[in-house]
C-alpha positions in Angstrom: 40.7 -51.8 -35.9 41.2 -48.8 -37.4 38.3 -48.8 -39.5 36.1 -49.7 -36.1 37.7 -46.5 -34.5 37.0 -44.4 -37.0 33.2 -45.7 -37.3 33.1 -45.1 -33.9 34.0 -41.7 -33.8 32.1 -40.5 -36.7 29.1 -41.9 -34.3 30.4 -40.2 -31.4 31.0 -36.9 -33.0 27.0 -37.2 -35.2 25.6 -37.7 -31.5 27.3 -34.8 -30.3 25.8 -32.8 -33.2 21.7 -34.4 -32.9 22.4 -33.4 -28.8 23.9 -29.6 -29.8 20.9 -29.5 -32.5 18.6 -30.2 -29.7 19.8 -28.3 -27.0 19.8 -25.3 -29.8 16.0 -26.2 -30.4 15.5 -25.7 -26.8 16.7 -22.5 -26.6 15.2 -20.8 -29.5 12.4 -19.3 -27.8 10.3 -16.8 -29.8 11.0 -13.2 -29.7 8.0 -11.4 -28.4 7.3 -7.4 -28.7 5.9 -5.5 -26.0 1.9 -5.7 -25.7 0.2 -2.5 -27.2 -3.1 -1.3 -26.3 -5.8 0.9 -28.7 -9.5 1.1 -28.9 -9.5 1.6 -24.8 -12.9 2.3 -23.1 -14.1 2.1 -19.9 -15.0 -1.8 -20.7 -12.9 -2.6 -23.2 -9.1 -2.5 -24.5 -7.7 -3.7 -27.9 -4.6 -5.3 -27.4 -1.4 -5.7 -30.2 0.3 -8.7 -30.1 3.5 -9.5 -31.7 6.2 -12.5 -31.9 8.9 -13.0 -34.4 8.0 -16.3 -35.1 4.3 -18.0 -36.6 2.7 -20.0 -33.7 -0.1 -19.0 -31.1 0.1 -16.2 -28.7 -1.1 -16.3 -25.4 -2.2 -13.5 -22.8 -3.7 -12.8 -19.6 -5.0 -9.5 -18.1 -4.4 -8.8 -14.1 -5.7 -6.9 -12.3 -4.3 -4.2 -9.7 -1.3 -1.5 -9.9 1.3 -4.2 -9.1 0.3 -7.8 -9.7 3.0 -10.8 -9.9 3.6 -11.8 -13.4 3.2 -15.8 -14.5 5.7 -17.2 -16.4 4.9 -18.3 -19.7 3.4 -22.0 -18.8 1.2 -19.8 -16.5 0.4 -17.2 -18.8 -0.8 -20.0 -21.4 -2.8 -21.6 -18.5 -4.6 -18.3 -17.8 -2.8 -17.6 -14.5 -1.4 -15.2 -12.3 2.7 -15.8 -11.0 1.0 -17.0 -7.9 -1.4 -19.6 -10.0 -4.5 -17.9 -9.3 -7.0 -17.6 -12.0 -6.3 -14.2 -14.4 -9.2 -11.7 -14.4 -9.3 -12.3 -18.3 -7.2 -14.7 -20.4 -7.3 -15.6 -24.3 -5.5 -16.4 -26.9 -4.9 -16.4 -30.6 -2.8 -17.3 -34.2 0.4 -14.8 -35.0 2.0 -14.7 -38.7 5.8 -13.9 -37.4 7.1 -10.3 -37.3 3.2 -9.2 -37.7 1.0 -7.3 -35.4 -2.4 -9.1 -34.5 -4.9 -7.5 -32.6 -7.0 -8.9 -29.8 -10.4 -7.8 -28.2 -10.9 -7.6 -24.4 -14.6 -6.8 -23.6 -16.6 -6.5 -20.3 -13.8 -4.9 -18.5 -14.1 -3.2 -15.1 -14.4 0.5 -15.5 -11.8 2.8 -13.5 -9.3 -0.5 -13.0 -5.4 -0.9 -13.5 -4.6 -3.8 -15.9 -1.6 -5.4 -16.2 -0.9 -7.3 -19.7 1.0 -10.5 -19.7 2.5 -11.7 -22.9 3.5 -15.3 -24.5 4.0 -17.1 -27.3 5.3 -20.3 -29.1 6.4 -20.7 -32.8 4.0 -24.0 -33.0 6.6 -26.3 -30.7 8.5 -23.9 -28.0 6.6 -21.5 -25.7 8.8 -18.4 -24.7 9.4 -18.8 -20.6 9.3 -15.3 -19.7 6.5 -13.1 -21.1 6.2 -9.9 -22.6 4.0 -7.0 -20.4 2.4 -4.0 -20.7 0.5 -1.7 -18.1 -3.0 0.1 -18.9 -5.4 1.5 -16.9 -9.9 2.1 -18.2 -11.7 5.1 -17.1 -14.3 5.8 -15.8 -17.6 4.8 -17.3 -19.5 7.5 -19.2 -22.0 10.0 -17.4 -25.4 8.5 -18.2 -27.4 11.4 -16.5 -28.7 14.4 -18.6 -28.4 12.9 -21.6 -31.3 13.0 -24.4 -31.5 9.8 -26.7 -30.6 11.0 -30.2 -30.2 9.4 -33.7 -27.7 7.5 -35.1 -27.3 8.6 -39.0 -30.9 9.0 -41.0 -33.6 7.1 -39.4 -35.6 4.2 -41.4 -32.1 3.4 -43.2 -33.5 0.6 -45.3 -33.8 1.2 -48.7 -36.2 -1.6 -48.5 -38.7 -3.2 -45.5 -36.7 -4.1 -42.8 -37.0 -5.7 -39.0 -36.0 -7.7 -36.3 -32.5 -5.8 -36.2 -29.7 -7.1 -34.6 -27.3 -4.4 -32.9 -23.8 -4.6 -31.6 -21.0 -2.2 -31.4 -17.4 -2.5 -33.0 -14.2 -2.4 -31.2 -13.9 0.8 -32.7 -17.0 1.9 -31.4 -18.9 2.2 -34.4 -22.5 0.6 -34.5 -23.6 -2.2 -37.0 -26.5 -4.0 -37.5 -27.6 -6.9 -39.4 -31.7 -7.5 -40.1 -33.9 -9.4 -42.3 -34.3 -7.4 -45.4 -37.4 -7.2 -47.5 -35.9 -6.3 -50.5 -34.3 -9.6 -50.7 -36.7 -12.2 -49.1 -35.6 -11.5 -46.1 -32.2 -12.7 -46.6 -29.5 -11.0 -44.2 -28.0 -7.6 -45.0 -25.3 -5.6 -42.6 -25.0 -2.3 -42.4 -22.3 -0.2 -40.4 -22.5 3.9 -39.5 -19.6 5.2 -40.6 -20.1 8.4 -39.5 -22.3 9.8 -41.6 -24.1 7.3 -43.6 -25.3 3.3 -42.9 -23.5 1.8 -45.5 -23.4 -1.4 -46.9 -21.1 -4.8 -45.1 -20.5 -7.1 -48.4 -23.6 -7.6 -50.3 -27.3 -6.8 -49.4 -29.4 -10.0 -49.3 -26.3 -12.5 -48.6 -27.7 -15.4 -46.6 -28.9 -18.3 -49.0 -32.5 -17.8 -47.9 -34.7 -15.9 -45.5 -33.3 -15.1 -42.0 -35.2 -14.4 -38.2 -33.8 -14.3 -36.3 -30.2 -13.4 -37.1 -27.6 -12.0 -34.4 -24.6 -10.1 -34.9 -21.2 -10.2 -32.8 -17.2 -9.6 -33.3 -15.0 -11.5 -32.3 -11.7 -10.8 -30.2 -9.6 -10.8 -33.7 -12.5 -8.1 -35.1 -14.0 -10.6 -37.4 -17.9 -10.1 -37.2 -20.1 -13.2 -37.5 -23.9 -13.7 -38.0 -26.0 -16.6 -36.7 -29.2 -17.3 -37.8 -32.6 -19.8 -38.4 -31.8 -20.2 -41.7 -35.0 -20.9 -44.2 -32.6 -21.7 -47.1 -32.0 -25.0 -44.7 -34.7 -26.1 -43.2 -35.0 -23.5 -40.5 -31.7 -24.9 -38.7 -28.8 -23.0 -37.7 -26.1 -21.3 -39.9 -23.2 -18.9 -39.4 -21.1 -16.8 -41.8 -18.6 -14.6 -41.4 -16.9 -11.5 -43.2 -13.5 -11.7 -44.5 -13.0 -8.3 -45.5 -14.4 -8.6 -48.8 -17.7 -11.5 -49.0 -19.4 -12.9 -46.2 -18.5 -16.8 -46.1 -19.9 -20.0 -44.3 -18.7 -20.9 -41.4 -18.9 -24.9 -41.1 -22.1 -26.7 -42.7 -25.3 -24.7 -43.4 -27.7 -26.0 -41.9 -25.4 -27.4 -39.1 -28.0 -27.8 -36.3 -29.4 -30.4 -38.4 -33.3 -29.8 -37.4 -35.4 -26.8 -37.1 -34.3 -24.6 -34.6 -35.9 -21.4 -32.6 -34.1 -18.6 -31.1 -30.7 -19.4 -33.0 -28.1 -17.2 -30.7 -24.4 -16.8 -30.8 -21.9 -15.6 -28.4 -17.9 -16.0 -29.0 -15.4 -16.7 -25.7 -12.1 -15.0 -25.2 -10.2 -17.6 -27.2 -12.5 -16.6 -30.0 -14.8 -20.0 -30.1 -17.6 -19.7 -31.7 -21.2 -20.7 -29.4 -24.5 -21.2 -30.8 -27.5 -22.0 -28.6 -31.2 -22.7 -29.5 -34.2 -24.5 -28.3 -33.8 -27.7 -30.6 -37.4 -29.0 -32.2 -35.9 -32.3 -33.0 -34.7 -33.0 -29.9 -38.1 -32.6 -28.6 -37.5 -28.6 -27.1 -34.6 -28.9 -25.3 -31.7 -26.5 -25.2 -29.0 -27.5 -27.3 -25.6 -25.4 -27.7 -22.8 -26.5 -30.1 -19.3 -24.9 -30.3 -17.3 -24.7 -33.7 -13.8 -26.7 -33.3 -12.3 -25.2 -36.2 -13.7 -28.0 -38.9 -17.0 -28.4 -38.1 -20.1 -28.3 -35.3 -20.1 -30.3 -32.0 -22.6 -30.5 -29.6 -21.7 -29.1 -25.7 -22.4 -31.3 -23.4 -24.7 -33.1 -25.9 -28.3 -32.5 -27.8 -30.8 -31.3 -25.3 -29.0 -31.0 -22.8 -31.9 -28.8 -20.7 -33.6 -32.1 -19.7 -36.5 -30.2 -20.1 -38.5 -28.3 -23.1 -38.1 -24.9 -23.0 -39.1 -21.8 -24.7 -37.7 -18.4 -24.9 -33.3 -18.8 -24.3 -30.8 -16.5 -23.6 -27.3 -17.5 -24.3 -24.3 -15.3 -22.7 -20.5 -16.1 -22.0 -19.0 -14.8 -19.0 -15.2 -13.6 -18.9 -13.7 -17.0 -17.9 -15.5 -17.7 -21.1 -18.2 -20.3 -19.7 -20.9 -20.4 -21.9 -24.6 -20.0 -19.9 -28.2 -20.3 -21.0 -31.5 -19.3 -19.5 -34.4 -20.6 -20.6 -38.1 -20.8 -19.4 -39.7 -23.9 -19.4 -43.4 -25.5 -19.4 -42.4 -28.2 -17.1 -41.4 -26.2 -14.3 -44.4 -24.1 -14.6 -43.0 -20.9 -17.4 -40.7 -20.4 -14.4 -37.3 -19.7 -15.5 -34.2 -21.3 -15.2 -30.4 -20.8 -15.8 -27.6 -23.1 -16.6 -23.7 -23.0 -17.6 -21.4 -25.6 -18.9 -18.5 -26.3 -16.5 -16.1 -28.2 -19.3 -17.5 -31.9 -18.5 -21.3 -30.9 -17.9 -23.9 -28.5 -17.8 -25.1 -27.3 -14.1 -28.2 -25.6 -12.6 -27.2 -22.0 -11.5 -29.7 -22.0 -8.5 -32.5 -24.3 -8.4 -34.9 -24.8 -11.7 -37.6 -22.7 -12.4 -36.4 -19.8 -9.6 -38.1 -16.9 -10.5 -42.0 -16.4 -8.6 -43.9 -17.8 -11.4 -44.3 -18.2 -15.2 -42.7 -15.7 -17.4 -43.1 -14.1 -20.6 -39.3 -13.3 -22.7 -36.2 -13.4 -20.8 -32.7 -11.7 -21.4 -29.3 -12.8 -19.4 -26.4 -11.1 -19.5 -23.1 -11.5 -17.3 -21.3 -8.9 -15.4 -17.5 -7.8 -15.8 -17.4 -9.6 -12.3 -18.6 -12.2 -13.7 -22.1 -11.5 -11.8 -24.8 -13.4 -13.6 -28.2 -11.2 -14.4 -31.7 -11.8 -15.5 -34.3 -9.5 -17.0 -38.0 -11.2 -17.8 -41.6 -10.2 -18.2 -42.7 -11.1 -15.0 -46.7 -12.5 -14.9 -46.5 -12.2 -10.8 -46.3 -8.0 -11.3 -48.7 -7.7 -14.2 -46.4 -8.4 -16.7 -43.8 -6.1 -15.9 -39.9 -5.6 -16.0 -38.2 -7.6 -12.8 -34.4 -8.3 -12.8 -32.7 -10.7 -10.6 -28.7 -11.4 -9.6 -26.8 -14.7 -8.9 -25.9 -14.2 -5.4 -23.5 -17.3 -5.3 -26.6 -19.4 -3.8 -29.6 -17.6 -4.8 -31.3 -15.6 -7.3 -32.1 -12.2 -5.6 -34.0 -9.0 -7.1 -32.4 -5.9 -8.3 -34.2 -3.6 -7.2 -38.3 -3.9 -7.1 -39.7 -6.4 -8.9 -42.0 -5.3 -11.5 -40.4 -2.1 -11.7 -41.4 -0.2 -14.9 -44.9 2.0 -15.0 -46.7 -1.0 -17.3 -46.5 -4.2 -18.8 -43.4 -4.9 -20.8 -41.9 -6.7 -23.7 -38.9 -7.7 -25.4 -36.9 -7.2 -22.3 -33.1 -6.7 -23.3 -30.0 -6.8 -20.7 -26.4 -5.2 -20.5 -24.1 -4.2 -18.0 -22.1 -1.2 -18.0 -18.3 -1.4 -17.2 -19.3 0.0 -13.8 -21.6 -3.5 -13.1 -24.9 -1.4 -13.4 -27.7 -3.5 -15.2 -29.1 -1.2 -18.2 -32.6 -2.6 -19.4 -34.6 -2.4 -22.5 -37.4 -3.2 -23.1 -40.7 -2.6 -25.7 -43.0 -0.1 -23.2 -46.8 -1.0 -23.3 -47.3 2.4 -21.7 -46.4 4.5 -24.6 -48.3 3.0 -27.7 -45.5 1.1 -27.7 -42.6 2.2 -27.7 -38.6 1.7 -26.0 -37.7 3.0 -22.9 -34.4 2.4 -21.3 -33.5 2.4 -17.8 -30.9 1.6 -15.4 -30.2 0.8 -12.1 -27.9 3.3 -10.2 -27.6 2.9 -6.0 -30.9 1.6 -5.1 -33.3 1.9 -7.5 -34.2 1.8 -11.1 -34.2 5.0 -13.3 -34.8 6.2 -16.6 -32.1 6.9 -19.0 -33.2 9.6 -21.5 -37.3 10.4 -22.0 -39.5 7.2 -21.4 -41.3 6.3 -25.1 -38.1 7.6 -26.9 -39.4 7.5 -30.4 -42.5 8.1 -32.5 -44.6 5.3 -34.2 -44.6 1.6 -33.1 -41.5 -0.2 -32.0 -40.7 -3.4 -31.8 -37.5 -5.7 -31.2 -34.9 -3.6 -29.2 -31.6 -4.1 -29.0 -29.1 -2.8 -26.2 -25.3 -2.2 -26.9 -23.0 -0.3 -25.3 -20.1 1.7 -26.7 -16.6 1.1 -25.5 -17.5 3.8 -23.2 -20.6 2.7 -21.8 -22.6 4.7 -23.8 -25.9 2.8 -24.8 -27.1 2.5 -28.1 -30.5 1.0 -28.9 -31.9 0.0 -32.2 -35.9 -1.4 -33.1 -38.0 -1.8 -35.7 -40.1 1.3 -36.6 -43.7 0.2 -37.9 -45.5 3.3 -39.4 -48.8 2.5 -40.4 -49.8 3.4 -43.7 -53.5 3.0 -45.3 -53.7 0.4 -42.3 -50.7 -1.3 -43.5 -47.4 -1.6 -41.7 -44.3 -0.5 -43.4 -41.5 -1.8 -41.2 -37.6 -0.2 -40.7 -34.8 0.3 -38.7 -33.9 2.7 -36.5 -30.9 3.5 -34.4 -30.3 5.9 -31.2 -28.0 6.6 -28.6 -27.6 8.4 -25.8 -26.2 11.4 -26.5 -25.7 14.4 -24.5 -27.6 17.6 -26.0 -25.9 19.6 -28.4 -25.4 23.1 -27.8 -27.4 25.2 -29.3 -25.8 28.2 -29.4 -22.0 28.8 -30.0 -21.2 30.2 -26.6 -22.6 27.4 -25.2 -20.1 24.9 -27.4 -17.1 26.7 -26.1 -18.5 25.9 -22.5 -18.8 22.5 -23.0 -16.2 22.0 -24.5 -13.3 23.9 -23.9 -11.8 25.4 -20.3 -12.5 28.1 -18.1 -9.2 28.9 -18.9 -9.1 28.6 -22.7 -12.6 30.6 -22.3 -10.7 33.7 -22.5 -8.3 33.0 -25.5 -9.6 34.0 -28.8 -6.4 32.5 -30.8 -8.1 29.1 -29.0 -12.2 29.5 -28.9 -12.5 31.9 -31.6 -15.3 31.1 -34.1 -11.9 30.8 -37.1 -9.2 29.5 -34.8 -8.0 26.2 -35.1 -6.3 25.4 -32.6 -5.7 21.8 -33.4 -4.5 22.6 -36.9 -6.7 20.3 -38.5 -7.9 22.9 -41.2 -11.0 23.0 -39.6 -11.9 26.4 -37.6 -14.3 25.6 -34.3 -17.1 27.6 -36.3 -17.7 24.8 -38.5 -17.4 22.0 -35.6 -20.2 23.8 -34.1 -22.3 24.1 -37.2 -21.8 20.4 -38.5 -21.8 18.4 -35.1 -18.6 17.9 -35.4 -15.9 16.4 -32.7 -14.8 19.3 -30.9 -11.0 18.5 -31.2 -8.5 16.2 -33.0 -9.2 15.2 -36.8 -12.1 15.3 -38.3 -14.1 14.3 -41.7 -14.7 17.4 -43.7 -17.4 19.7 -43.1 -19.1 19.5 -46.6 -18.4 16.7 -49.6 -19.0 17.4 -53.3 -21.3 15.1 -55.3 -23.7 15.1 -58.1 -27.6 14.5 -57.9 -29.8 13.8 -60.4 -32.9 15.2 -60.9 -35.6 14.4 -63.6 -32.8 12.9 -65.8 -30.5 16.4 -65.6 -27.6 16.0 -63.0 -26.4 18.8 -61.4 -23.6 19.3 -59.1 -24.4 19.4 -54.7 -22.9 19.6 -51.5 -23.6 17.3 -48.8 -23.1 18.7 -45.2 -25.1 17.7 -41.6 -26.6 20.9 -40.1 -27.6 20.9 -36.6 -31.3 20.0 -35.0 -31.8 23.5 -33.0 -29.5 26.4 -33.3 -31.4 29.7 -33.3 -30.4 32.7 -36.0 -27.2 30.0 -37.6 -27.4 29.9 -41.8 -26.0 27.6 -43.9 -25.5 29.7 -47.1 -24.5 27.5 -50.3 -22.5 29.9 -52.6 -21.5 29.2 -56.2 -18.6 31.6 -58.7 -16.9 31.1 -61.9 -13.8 32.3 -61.3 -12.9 32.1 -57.2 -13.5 35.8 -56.5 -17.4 36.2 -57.0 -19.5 34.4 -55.5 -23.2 34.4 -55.6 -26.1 32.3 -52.9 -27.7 29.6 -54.3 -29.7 28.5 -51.5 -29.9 29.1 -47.8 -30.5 26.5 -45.1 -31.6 27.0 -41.0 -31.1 24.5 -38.4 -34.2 21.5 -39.0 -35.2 18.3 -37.7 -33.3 16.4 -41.2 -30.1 16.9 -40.3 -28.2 15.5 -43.7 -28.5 18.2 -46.6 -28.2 17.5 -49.9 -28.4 21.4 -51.5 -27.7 21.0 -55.4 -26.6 24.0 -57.7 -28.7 25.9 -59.6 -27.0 25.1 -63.3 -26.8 21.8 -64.9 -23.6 19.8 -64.5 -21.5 21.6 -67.8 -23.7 24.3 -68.0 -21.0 26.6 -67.5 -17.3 26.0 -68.4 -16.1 26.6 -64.6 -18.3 26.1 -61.9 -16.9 26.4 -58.2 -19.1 25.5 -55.1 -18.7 26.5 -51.5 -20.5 26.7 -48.0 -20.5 29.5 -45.8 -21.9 29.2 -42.3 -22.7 32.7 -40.4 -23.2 33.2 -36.6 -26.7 35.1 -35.8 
């Protein structure tokens, strides 16, 4: 008996220990970190998220000064505390004790945003979230701005086209484009300020690309889809790790030929890749990536129909939707989204007045579905419609621009204001952007905003809602084309005087205060005086890159050492004086240098590299 007593206590007391073990497991919720924001613009907010232990975070945005938090169940269901649908929601993998950062785009400008914070270490969700308050601004002033470009134009060491723009969470423009060079294989390029420089190798695709789209993802990882010719013309995607762009799933996934390969990504950062799908006789097909490998949504062809041109989108519940124009309902065009289950007409088929030529959709931070198409009914011009909730209805005139369009491209700025742009028959061609302000439609910048012959634009906006555009510059040469990219945005003018820099930039107050707008001060201490932000384009406050770099050119096999330095467009009586001394206390000019239309300078010394045994360079920029 004693033996059975004993055996039954050492059973009682194990139980007690699994039950204690358990109930311990219960209650070791992770330990999350208050949500952080950064990279905040007018439509967009990068968030830091944080938990002590490795599992998946969750998050939702609401919206409003004082909105009722959801728990953490609700959170991770994209909900509000009263179970109503989050205005954006998403979620993503955390290493423990390590900040990750998450993307929020297509936010509402000039709205309060409250952030709602979860996670679980891979079995237990934390109950009560973490939250942080932010608030956007207001989108940027569009009016009285000149379109401007981006770094040197034609970029390309080599034939370039068909670009593909987006901007960075950081606000920095990239594009990715078929380059010449290298068959046509895919190359990215980023502006970092000064310079387009190179993403991972030039030429990285396995074969020739076009199209190819480029587009981040909420963790910042950019991706490229593309008809890739290495594969049969089907659809692959890569993406850049920081080091080598790598394949993402199969090559060649799509399994067939497919046309106007297009990728968008969702707030949970799944990857969506629509095109019309040859095999499967012209329909639309979209697949998702699941992490291993390619599925179909909603099944191969799902259209019903054959179509033609497509325009993939996700709006900010993250429902993917295409439009697409198809021969069996006359060219008209028609628009449909995947609901989870199935794919749904939004509006009837074929809606717009009759056949169209290229179509562009793009979804509102409301979630306000749009359309932009070459419209056959109005001459071929620009017409943009809405999703009413029933019906498609026009923005504006239809066939508002002067002439007959191409290439129509669609965003909307933070503010819910369409921006269109679009390849202008009108002006030999060449881009014009507009936008659509109160009741009408309006040009942003000149009409025609470059010289030569574009093709292909592209539409991004900055964090800010600043647009950028980029298109293929033909020039023709001996009646050849010589294709390249170029890259603008809208920019307002920069002064061209330096009184008229201290009035943009500083107050009526400071105005008066040499110590503060004197050509040497510097007031922000960045050991950069306000002379030389005037002179190089530089920001007008904070931190800045310095004004002039050292580097050596060479020049018919003799190298010699240079100064690089950006000198502004227009700026009447202002020198640039390159000065060169041997021992710090003479100097001598080796060249001079006015305000011109090349902006980057490259002004060399006038000895050979080791010519002398000490050689000192320096750039001094005098007022008129």
């Amino acid at each position: 008996m004693t033996t059975v007593r004993s055996f039954s206590s050492l059973v009682r007391v194990a139980v007690a220990f699994v039950l204690c073990a358990a109930a311990a497991r219960l209650q070791a919720q992770p330990t999350l970190t208050a949500p952080g924001t950064s990279n905040l613009g007018a439509g967009q907010v990068t968030l830091a998220l944080q938990s002590n232990a490795t599992g998946t975070g969750y998050f939702t945005l609401l919206e409003g000064a004082a909105p009722k938090l959801g728990t953490g169940a609700q959170t991770k269901a994209g909900k509000d505390g009263n179970g109503a649908a989050a205005a954006r929601f998403g979620s993503l993998k955390l290493a423990a004790n390590t900040v990750a950062g998450c993307t929020v785009g297509n936010l509402k400008a000039g709205t309060a945003y409250t952030v709602c914070f979860t996670a679980d270490d891979g079995a237990t969700l934390q109950g009560t979230v973490a939250s942080g308050a932010f608030a956007t601004p207001a989108v940027a002033t569009l009016t009285g701005r000149e379109w401007t470009g981006v770094g040197p134009e034609r970029f390309s060491p080599n034939i370039a086209h068909n670009p593909s723009l987006t901007i960075a969470p950081d606000g920095r423009p990239w594009v990715v484009f078929p380059d010449g060079g290298y068959g046509n294989r895919a190359t990215v390029r980023r502006f970092n300020g000064t310079t387009w420089e190179l993403v991972g190798a030039p030429g990285f695709s396995d074969g020739a690309v076009d199209p190819v789209q480029l587009v981040f993802a909420p963790d910042g990882t950019p991706y490229v889809a593309y008809e890739d010719g290495a594969h049969g013309q089907s659809a692959s995607v890569m993406k850049f790790t920081g080091t080598a762009w790598v394949r993402v799933g199969n090559a060649g996934f799509s399994g067939g030929r497919s046309d106007f390969v297009q990728l968008v990504i969702g707030p949970e950062g799944t990857l969506y890749v629509g095109y019309f799908d040859i095999s499967a006789a012209y329909k639309a097909t979209v697949m998702k990536f699941n992490g291993t490998n390619w599925e179909a949504v909603g099944g191969v062809g799902f259209s019903g129909v054959s179509v033609y041109y497509i325009s993939l989108a996700i709006a900010p519940n993250g429902m993917p939707y295409m439009a697409f124009q198809s021969w069996e309902n006359s060219g008209r065009a028609s628009v449909m989204r995947f609901t989870g289950t199935a794919w749904e007409l939004v509006g009837g088929a074929g809606f717009t007045p009759s056949d169209i030529g290229r179509l562009s959709l793009a979804i509102g931070p409301d979630g306000t579905p749009f359309l932009a198409f070459v419209d056959s009914s109005v001459e071929h011009r620009a017409t943009v419609l809405k999703f009413s909730g029933s019906n498609w209805v026009p923005v504006g005139a239809a066939g508002f621009s002067t002439e007959g369009i191409d290439f129509p491209r669609l965003a909307i700025a933070p503010d819910g204001a369409p921006l269109l742009a679009f390849h202008d028959r009108s002006y030999d061609p060449i881009m014009t952007v507009m936008a659509y302000r109160g009741s009408t439609w309006t040009l942003l910048g000149s009409a025609g905003l470059g010289a030569g012959f574009g093709l292909y634009p592209i539409l991004a906006l900055a964090p800010d809602g600043t647009p950028f555009v980029a298109y293929e510059d033909v020039i023709t040469e001996s009646g050849l084309g010589v294709s390249n990219i170029i890259v603008k945005r809208l920019s307002v003018p920069v002064p061209t005087t330096y009184a008229e820099w201290v009035a943009t930039n500083f107050s009526v107050a400071a105005q008066g205060q040499p110590e503060v707008t004197g050509p040497l001060a510097d007031p922000d201490g960045a050991g950069v005086v306000n002379l030389q932000r005037f002179a190089h384009n530089l920001a007008p406050h904070g931190p800045v890159a310095a004004p002039a770099i050292y580097t050596i050119v060479s020049e018919n096999g003799t190298q010699y050492p240079a100064l690089q330095f950006n000198r502004l467009n227009t700026a009447p009586g202002l020198k640039y004086v390159v000065q060169a001394s041997t021992d710090l206390v003479q100097w001598s000019d080796v060249s001079t240098w006015t305000a011109g239309a090349a902006t980057r300078v490259t002004a060399r010394d006038s000895l050979a590299l080791g010519s002398a045994p000490r050689r000192f360079l320096r750039l001094q920029v005098t007022l008129p």
